[in-house]
C-alpha positions as CSV (number, residue, x, y, z in Angstrom):
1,X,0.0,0.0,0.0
2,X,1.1,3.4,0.0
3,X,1.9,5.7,2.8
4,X,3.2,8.9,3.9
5,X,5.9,8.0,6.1
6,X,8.1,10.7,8.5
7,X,11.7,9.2,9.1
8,X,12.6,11.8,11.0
9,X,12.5,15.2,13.3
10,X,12.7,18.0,10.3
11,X,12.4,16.0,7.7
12,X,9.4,15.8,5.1
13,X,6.8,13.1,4.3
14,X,7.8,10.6,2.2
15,X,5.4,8.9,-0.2
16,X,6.3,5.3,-0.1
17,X,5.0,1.5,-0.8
18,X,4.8,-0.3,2.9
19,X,3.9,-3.5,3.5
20,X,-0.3,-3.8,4.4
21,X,-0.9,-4.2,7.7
22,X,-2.1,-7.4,9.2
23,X,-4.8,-8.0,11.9
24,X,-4.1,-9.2,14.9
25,X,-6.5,-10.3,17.5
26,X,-9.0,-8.1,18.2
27,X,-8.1,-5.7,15.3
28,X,-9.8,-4.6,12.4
29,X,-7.7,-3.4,9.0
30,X,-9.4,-0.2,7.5
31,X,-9.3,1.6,3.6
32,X,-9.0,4.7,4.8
33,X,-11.2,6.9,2.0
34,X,-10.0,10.6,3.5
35,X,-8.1,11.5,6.6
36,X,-7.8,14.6,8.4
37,X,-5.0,16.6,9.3
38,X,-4.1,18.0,13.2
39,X,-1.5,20.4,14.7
40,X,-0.4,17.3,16.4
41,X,1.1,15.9,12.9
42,X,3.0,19.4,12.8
43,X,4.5,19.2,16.2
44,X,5.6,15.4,15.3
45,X,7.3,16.8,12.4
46,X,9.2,19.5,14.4
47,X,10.2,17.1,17.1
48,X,7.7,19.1,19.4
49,X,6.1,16.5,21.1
50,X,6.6,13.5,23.6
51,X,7.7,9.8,22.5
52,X,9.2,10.0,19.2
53,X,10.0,7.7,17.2
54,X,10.7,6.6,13.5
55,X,9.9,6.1,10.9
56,X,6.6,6.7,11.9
57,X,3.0,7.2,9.8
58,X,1.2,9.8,10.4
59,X,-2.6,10.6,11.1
60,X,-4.9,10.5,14.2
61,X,-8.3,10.8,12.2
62,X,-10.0,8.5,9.6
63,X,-13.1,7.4,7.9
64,X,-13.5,4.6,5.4
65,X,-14.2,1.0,4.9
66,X,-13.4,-1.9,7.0
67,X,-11.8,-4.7,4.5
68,X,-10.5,-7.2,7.2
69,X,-11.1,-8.3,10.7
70,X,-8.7,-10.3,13.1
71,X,-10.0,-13.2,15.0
72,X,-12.0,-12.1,18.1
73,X,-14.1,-9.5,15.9
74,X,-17.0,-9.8,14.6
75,X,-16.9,-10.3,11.0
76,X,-20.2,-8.0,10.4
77,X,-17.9,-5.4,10.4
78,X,-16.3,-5.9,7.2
79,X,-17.6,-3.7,4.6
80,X,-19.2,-1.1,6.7
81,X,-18.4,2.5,6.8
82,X,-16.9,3.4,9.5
83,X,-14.8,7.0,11.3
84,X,-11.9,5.6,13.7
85,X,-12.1,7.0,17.3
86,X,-7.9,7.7,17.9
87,X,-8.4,7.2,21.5
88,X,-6.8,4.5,22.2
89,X,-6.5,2.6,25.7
90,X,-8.4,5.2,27.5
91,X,-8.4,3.1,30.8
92,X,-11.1,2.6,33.2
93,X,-11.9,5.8,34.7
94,X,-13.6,8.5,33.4
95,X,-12.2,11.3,35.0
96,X,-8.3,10.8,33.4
97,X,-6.7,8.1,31.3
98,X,-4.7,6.0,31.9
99,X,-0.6,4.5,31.8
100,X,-1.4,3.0,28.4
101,X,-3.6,5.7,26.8
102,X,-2.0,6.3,23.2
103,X,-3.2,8.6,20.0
104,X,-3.5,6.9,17.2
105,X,-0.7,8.3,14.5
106,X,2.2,7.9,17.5
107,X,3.3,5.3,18.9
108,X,1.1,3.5,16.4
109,X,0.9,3.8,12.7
110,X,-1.9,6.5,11.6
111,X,-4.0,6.9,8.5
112,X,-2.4,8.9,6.2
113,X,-1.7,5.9,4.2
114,X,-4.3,3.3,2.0
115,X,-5.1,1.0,5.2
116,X,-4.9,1.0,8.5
117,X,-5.2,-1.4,11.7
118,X,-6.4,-0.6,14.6
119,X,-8.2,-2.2,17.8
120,X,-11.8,-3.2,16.7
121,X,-13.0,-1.2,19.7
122,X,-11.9,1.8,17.9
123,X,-14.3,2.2,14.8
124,X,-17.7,3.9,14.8
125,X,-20.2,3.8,12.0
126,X,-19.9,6.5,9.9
127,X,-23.0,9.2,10.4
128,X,-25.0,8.4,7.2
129,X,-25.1,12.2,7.1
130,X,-21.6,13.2,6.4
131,X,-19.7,12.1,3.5
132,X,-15.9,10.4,4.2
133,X,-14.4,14.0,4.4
134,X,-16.8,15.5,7.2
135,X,-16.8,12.4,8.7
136,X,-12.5,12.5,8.9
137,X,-13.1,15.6,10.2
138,X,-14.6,14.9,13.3
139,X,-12.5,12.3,15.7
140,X,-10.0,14.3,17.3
141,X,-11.0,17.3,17.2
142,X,-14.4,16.6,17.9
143,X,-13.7,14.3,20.8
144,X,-11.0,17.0,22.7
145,X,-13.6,19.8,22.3
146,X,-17.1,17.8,23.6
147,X,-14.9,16.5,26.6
148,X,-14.0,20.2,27.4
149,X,-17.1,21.6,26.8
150,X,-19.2,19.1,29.0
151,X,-17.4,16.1,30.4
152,X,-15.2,19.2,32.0
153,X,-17.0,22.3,32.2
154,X,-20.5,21.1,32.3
155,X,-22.2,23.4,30.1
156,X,-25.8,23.8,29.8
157,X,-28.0,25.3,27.7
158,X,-28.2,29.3,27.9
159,X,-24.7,29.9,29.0
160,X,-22.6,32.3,28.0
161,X,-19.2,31.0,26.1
162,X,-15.7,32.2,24.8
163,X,-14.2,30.4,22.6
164,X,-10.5,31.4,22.1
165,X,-8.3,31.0,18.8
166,X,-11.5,30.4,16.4
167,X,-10.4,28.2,13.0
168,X,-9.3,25.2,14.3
169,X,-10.4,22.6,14.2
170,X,-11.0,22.0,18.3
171,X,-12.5,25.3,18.5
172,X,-14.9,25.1,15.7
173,X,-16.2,22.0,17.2
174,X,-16.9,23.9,20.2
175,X,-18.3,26.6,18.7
176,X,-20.8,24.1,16.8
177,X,-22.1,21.8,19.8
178,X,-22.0,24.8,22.4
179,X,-24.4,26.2,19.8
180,X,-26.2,23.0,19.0
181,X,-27.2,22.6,22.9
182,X,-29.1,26.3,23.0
183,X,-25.4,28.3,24.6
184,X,-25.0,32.1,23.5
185,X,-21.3,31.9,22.3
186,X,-18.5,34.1,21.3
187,X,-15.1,34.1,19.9
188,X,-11.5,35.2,19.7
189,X,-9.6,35.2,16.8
190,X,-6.5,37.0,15.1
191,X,-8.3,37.4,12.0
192,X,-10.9,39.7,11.2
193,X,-12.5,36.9,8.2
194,X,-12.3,34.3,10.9
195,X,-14.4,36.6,13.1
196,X,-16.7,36.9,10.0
197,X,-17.3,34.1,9.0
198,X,-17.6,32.3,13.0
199,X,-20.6,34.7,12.8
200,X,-21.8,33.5,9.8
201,X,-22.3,29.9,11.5
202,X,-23.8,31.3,14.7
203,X,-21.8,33.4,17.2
204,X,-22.8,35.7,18.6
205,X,-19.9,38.3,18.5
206,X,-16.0,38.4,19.3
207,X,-12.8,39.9,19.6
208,X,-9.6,40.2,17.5
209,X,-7.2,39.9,19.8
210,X,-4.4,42.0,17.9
211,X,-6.5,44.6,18.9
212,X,-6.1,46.8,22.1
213,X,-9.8,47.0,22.6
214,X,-10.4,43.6,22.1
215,X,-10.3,42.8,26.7
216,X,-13.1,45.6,26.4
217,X,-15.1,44.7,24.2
218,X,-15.5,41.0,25.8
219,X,-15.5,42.0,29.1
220,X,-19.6,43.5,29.4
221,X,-20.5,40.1,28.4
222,X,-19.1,37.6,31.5
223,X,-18.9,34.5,30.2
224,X,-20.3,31.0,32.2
225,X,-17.6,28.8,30.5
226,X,-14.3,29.5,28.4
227,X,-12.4,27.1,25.9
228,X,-8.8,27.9,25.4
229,X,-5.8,25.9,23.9
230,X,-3.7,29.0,24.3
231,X,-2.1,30.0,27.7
232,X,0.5,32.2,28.0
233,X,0.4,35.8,28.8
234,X,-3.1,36.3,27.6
235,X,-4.7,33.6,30.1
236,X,-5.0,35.8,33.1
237,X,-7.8,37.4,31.4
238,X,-9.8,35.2,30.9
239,X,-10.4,35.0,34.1
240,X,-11.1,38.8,34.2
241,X,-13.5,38.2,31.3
242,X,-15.3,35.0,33.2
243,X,-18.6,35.4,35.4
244,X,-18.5,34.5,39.2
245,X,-18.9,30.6,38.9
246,X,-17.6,30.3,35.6
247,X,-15.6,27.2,34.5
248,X,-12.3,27.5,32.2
249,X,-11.4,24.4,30.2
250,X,-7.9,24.4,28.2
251,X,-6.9,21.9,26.2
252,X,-2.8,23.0,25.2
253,X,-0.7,25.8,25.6
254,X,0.3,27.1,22.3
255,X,2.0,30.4,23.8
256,X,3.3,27.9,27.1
257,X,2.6,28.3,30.3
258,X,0.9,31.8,32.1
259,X,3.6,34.0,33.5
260,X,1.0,34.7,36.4
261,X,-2.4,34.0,37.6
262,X,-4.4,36.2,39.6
263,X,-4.9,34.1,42.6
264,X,-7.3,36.7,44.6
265,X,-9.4,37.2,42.0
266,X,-9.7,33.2,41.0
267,X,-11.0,32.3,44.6
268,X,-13.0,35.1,45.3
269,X,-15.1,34.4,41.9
270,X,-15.3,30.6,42.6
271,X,-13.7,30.1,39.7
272,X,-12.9,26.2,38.1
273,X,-9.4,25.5,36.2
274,X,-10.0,22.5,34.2
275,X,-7.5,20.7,32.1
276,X,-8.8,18.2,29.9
277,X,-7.6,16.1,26.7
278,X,-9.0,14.1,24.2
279,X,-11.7,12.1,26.1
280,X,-13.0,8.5,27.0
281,X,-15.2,6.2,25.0
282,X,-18.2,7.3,26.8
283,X,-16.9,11.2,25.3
284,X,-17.0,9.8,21.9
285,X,-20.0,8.0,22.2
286,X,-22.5,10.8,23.5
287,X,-20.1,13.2,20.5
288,X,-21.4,11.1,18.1
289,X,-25.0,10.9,19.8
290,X,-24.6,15.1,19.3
291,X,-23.8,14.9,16.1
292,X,-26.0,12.7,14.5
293,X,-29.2,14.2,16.6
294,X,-28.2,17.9,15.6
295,X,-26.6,16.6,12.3
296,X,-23.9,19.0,12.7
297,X,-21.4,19.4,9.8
298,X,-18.0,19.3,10.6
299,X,-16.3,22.2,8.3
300,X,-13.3,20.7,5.9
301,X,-12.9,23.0,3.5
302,X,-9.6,22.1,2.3
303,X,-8.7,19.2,0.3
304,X,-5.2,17.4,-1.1
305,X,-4.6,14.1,-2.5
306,X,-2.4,11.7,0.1
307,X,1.1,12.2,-2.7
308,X,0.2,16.3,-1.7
309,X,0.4,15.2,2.2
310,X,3.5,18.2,2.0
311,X,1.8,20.9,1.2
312,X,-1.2,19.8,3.4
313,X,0.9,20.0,6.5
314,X,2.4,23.4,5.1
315,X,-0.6,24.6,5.2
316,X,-1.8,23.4,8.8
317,X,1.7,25.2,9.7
318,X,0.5,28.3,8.5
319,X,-2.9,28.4,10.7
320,X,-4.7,29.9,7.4
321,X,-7.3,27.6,7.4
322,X,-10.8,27.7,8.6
323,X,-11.7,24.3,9.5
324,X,-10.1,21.0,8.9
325,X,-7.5,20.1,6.4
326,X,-8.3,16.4,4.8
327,X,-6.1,14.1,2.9
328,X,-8.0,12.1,0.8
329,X,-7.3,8.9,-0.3
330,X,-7.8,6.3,-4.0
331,X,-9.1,3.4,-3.2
């Protein structure tokens, strides 16, 4: 089959002819149709994340075909349409994961290749709904931002939410099921069309944060629950800009870690600090309950063919896009 395959930190992808995986016990072999990009495959690339090692394939999120099963697996499976949940080894409690937790795409082959195995345990049917390119969309992305949203910061319908660093693919999602469940939501965002067009799908207002006035104009509004992947200097006000109560969820720390928090002002508004990341199987189960019941469309706007995986991962560098980035893949 072929693959794009990273052989080391720096280095680009490599198209290639690699052997097709074999089931094991308990697996399931998948012809992966269209696969989705995340900043995760750029940080790989870089060296900019934990537990490297090469050469390595690519790609957390999937939708296709299942064309084989390994013994232990139902063989019903085969021939369905299916999205792979890249959760892998949660563990058994719901409030972290566990010693074995993985992401599918590292330590384990991902899908930006032809076929792909993974635990049986793993694959979803496909929302009849969304084609194989909305459907790769949603996994990862979907899965961090529902866990944040609700399995962390509880939200309800009529709340008030920020969502920081709108475009991605994480915050999109959130933007999209805070909306779906009846919240008022608004947005941060470095771009004035990104603003644009997040109102155009349903928020409320925002903020370009390259703007002085930006803290001001957020700030009348108090805000029940915030979504960040950010940090940095900027996170101390967002607990300026948070209602008494109100629950932050982050998810990464792009711009690192907050050179201070304003402890006096966290306590005395009963504030929550919530880290959360990707999510459990019972996350991706009631995700996918959301989606289907609201038919939401995941936004992937931007396509390349699997030799073009390159400039596809150019392009996630870049942050230009609005929305997901999907490799997609001849069967």
């Amino acid at each position: 089959m072929k693959a794009l395959v990273l052989k080391g930190v720096g280095q680009l992808l490599s198209l290639e002819n690699v052997p097709d995986p074999t089931p094991e016990s308990g697996e399931a072999v998948v012809a992966i149709r269209c696969a989705a990009l995340n900043h995760r495959d750029v940080w790989i690339q870089k060296g900019l994340y934990a537990g490297l090692k090469f050469p390595i394939i690519l790609g957390s999120d999937g939708a296709g075909v299942v064309i084989e099963t390994g013994s232990g697996v139902d063989p019903a499976w085969r021939g369905k349409e299916v999205i792979i949940n890249p959760s892998i080894a949660w563990g058994e409690s719901e409030r972290w994961q566990g010693k074995d937790f993985r992401i599918l795409g590292l330590p384990d082959n991902g899908t930006f290749a032809e076929r792909v195995k993974v635990p049986a345990t793993q694959l979803v049917s496909k929302p009849a709904h969304l084609d194989f390119a909305h459907a790769a969309a949603l996994p990862l992305a979907g899965l961090t931002a529902y866990r944040a949203l609700f399995s962390r910061a509880g939200l309800v319908s009529g709340e008030r939410v920020l969502v920081t660093g709108i475009g991605g693919g994480v915050a999109l999602f959130a933007l999209q099921f805070a909306l779906a469940v009846g919240a008022t939501v608004y947005v941060t965002s470095g771009s004035d069309e990104k603003l644009a067009r997040a109102k155009q799908l349903g928020a409320a207002g925002g903020a370009n944060y390259r703007r002085e006035s930006w803290f001001k104009d957020l700030k009348q509004v108090g805000f029940d629950v915030i979504i960040d992947s950010a940090g940095g200097k900027g996170f101390s006000k967002l607990t300026e800009l948070a209602a008494p109560g109100a629950r932050i969820a982050f998810f990464g720390a792009t711009f690192g870690n907050p050179p201070e928090l304003d402890m006096r002002r966290t306590f005395w508004k009963q504030l929550s600090l919530l880290g959360s990341t990707m999510g459990s199987p019972s996350d991706f189960a009631a995700m996918m309950r959301l989606v289907e019941r609201h038919k939401i469309q995941p936004l992937a706007e931007i396509l390349y063919p699997l030799s073009e995986g390159n400039e596809a991962l150019a392009t996630m560098d870049n942050a230009k896009q609005f929305g997901k980035i999907i490799l997609t893949v001849a069967q």
